[in-house]
GUDREN-625381 format. One record per residue (C-alpha): chain; x, y, z. Coordinates in nm, 3 decimals, always signed. Layout:
N
+--------+---------+---------+---------+
: chaine :      px :      py :      pz :
+--------+---------+---------+---------+
:      A :       X :       Y :       Z :
...
+--------+---------+---------+---------+
END
This chain:
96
+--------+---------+---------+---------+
: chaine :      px :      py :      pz :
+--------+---------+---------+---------+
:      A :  +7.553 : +13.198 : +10.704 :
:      A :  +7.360 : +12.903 : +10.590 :
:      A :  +7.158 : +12.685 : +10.790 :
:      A :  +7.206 : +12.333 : +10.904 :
:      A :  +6.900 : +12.249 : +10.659 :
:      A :  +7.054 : +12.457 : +10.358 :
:      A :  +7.388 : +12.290 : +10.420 :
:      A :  +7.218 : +11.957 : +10.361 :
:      A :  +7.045 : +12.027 : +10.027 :
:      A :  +7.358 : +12.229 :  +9.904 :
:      A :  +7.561 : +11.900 :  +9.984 :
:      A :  +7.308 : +11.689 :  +9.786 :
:      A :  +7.402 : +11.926 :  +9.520 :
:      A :  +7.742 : +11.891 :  +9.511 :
:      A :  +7.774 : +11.516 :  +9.479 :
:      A :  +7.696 : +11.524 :  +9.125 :
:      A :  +7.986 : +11.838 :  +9.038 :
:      A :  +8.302 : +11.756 :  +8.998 :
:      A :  +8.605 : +11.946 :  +9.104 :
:      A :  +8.691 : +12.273 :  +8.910 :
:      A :  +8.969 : +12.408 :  +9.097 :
:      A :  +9.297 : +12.253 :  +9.245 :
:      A :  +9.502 : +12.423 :  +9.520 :
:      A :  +9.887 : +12.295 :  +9.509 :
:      A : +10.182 : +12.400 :  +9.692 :
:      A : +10.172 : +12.729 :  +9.570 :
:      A :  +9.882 : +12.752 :  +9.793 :
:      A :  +9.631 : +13.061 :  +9.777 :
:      A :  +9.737 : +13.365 :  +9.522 :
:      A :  +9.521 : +13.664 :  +9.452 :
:      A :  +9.473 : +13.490 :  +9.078 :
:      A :  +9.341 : +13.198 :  +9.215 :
:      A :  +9.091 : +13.393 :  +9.442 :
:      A :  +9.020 : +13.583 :  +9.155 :
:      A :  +8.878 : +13.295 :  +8.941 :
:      A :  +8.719 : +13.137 :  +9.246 :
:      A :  +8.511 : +13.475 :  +9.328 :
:      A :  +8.384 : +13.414 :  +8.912 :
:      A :  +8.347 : +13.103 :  +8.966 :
:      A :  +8.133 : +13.111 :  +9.237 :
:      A :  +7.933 : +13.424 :  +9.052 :
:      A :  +7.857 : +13.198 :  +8.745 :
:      A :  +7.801 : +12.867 :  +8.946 :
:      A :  +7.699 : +12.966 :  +9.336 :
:      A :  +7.828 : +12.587 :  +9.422 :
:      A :  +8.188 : +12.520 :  +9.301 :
:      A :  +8.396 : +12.173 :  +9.402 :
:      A :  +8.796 : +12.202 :  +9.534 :
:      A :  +9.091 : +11.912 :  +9.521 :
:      A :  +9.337 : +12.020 :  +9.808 :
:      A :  +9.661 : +11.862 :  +9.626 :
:      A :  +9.906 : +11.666 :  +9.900 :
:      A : +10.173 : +11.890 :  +9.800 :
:      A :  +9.938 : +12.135 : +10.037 :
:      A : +10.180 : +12.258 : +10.335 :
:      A :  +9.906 : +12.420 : +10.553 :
:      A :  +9.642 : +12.237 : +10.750 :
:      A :  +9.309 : +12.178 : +10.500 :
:      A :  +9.109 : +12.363 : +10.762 :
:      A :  +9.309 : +12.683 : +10.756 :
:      A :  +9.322 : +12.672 : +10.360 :
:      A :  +8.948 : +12.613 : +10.359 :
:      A :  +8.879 : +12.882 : +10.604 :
:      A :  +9.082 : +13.151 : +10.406 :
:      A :  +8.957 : +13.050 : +10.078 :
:      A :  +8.600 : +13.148 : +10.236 :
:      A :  +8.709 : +13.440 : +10.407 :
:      A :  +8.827 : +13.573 : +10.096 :
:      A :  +8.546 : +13.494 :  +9.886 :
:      A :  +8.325 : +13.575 : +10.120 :
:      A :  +8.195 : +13.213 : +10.073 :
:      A :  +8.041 : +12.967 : +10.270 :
:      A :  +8.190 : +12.677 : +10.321 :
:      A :  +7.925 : +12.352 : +10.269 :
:      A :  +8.111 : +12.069 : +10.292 :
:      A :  +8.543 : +11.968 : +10.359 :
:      A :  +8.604 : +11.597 : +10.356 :
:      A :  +8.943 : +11.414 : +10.275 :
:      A :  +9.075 : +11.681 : +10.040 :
:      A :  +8.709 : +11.786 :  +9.867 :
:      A :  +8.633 : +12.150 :  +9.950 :
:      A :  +8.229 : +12.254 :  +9.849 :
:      A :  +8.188 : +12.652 :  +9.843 :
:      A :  +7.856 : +12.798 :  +9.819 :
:      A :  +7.769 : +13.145 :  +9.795 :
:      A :  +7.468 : +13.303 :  +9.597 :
:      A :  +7.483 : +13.451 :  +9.286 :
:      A :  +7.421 : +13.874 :  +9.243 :
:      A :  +7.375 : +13.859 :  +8.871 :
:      A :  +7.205 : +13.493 :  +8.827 :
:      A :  +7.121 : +13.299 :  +9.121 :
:      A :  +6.977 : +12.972 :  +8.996 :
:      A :  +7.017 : +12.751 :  +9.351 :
:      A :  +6.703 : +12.817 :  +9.548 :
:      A :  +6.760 : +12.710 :  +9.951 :
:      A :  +6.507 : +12.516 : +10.172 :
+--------+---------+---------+---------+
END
């Protein structure tokens, strides 16, 4: 879990990514987790469009998408999901 401080800096971060990832009406597959999870491992901060075509509320997608990435999420507003979650090979982001 990241701190209130840590969220902060991580969304400072993000402002400057754009989005690598789109989640449609197909909603969340075990491929698309899969590439998240690398990803995340080869980026620590990574950027999500939720599409309108989603059927499930953005806060349920956004919870399971960090549940199964075991992810934190930084930052959900309109249909922009930030993940963070620190590299075990190469972490490069270094928290407050």
């Amino acid at each position: 879990m990241i701190t209130s401080k840590q969220r902060a800096y991580l969304k400072s971060l993000a402002q400057n990514i754009t989005p690598i990832f789109q989640v449609g009406k197909n909603g969340i597959n075990n491929n698309l987790i899969k590439q998240l999870i690398d990803a995340l491992e080869a980026r620590e901060l990574i950027k999500i469009t939720l599409l309108d075509a989603v059927a499930a509320d953005k806060h349920n997608i956004a919870n399971e998408i960090s549940e199964k990435t075991n992810s934190d999420i930084v930052q959900l507003i309109g249909k922009k999901l930030v993940l963070y979650k620190e590299s075990t090979k190469h972490p490069t982001i270094e928290l407050p």
